[in-house]
C-alpha positions in Angstrom: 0.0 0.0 0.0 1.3 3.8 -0.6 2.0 5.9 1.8 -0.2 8.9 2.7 0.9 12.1 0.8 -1.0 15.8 1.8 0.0 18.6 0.6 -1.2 22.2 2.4 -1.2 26.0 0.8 -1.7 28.6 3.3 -1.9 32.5 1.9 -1.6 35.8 3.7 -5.0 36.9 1.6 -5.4 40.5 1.4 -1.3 41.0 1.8 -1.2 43.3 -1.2 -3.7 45.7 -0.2 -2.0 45.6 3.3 1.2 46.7 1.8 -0.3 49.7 -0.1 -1.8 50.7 3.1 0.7 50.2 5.5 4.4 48.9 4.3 6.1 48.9 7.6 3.4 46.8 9.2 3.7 44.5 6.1 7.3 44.5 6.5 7.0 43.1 10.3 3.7 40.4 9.2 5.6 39.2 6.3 8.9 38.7 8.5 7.0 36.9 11.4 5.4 34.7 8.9 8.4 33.9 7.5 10.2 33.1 10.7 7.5 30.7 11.8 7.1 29.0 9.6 10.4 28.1 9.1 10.8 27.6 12.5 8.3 25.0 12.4 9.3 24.0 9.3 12.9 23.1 10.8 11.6 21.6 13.9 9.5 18.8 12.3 11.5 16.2 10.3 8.2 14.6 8.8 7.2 18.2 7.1 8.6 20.3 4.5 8.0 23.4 3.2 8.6 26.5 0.6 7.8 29.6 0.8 6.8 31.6 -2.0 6.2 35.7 -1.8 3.1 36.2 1.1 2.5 32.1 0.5 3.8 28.7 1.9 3.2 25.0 0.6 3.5 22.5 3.3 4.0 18.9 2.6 4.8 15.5 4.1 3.6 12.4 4.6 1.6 12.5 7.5 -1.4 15.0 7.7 -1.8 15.5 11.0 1.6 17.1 10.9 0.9 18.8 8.2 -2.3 20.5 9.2 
Protein backbone atom coordinates (compact mmCIF):
# COMPACT_ATOMS: atom_id res chain seq x y z
CA UNK A 1 0.00 0.00 0.00
CA UNK A 2 1.31 3.78 -0.64
CA UNK A 3 2.01 5.93 1.77
CA UNK A 4 -0.20 8.88 2.73
CA UNK A 5 0.93 12.12 0.84
CA UNK A 6 -1.05 15.82 1.84
CA UNK A 7 -0.02 18.62 0.60
CA UNK A 8 -1.19 22.23 2.37
CA UNK A 9 -1.17 26.04 0.77
CA UNK A 10 -1.67 28.63 3.30
CA UNK A 11 -1.88 32.47 1.86
CA UNK A 12 -1.61 35.79 3.66
CA UNK A 13 -5.04 36.93 1.63
CA UNK A 14 -5.39 40.53 1.36
CA UNK A 15 -1.34 41.02 1.82
CA UNK A 16 -1.19 43.35 -1.22
CA UNK A 17 -3.72 45.71 -0.19
CA UNK A 18 -2.05 45.59 3.31
CA UNK A 19 1.16 46.75 1.76
CA UNK A 20 -0.29 49.67 -0.13
CA UNK A 21 -1.85 50.75 3.09
CA UNK A 22 0.67 50.18 5.45
CA UNK A 23 4.40 48.87 4.27
CA UNK A 24 6.08 48.88 7.63
CA UNK A 25 3.41 46.85 9.23
CA UNK A 26 3.66 44.53 6.12
CA UNK A 27 7.30 44.46 6.52
CA UNK A 28 6.99 43.07 10.26
CA UNK A 29 3.72 40.38 9.20
CA UNK A 30 5.61 39.19 6.29
CA UNK A 31 8.92 38.66 8.52
CA UNK A 32 7.03 36.91 11.40
CA UNK A 33 5.38 34.65 8.91
CA UNK A 34 8.45 33.93 7.54
CA UNK A 35 10.21 33.08 10.71
CA UNK A 36 7.47 30.75 11.84
CA UNK A 37 7.12 28.98 9.61
CA UNK A 38 10.44 28.12 9.13
CA UNK A 39 10.77 27.58 12.54
CA UNK A 40 8.35 25.00 12.43
CA UNK A 41 9.31 24.02 9.31
CA UNK A 42 12.88 23.06 10.80
CA UNK A 43 11.58 21.61 13.89
CA UNK A 44 9.48 18.81 12.27
CA UNK A 45 11.46 16.17 10.30
CA UNK A 46 8.19 14.62 8.84
CA UNK A 47 7.22 18.24 7.07
CA UNK A 48 8.64 20.32 4.53
CA UNK A 49 8.03 23.45 3.20
CA UNK A 50 8.59 26.46 0.57
CA UNK A 51 7.75 29.63 0.79
CA UNK A 52 6.81 31.64 -2.01
CA UNK A 53 6.18 35.70 -1.80
CA UNK A 54 3.15 36.19 1.14
CA UNK A 55 2.53 32.06 0.53
CA UNK A 56 3.79 28.71 1.91
CA UNK A 57 3.22 24.96 0.60
CA UNK A 58 3.50 22.51 3.32
CA UNK A 59 4.01 18.91 2.56
CA UNK A 60 4.76 15.54 4.12
CA UNK A 61 3.61 12.36 4.59
CA UNK A 62 1.56 12.52 7.46
CA UNK A 63 -1.40 14.96 7.73
CA UNK A 64 -1.84 15.54 11.01
CA UNK A 65 1.64 17.09 10.90
CA UNK A 66 0.93 18.80 8.18
CA UNK A 67 -2.33 20.50 9.24
Amino acid sequence: MEQEKILAFIDLLGFSRMVSLDQDKSRIILNDFYNISWRNIRSNQSVRGTLMSDSLMLYGNDRTEVL
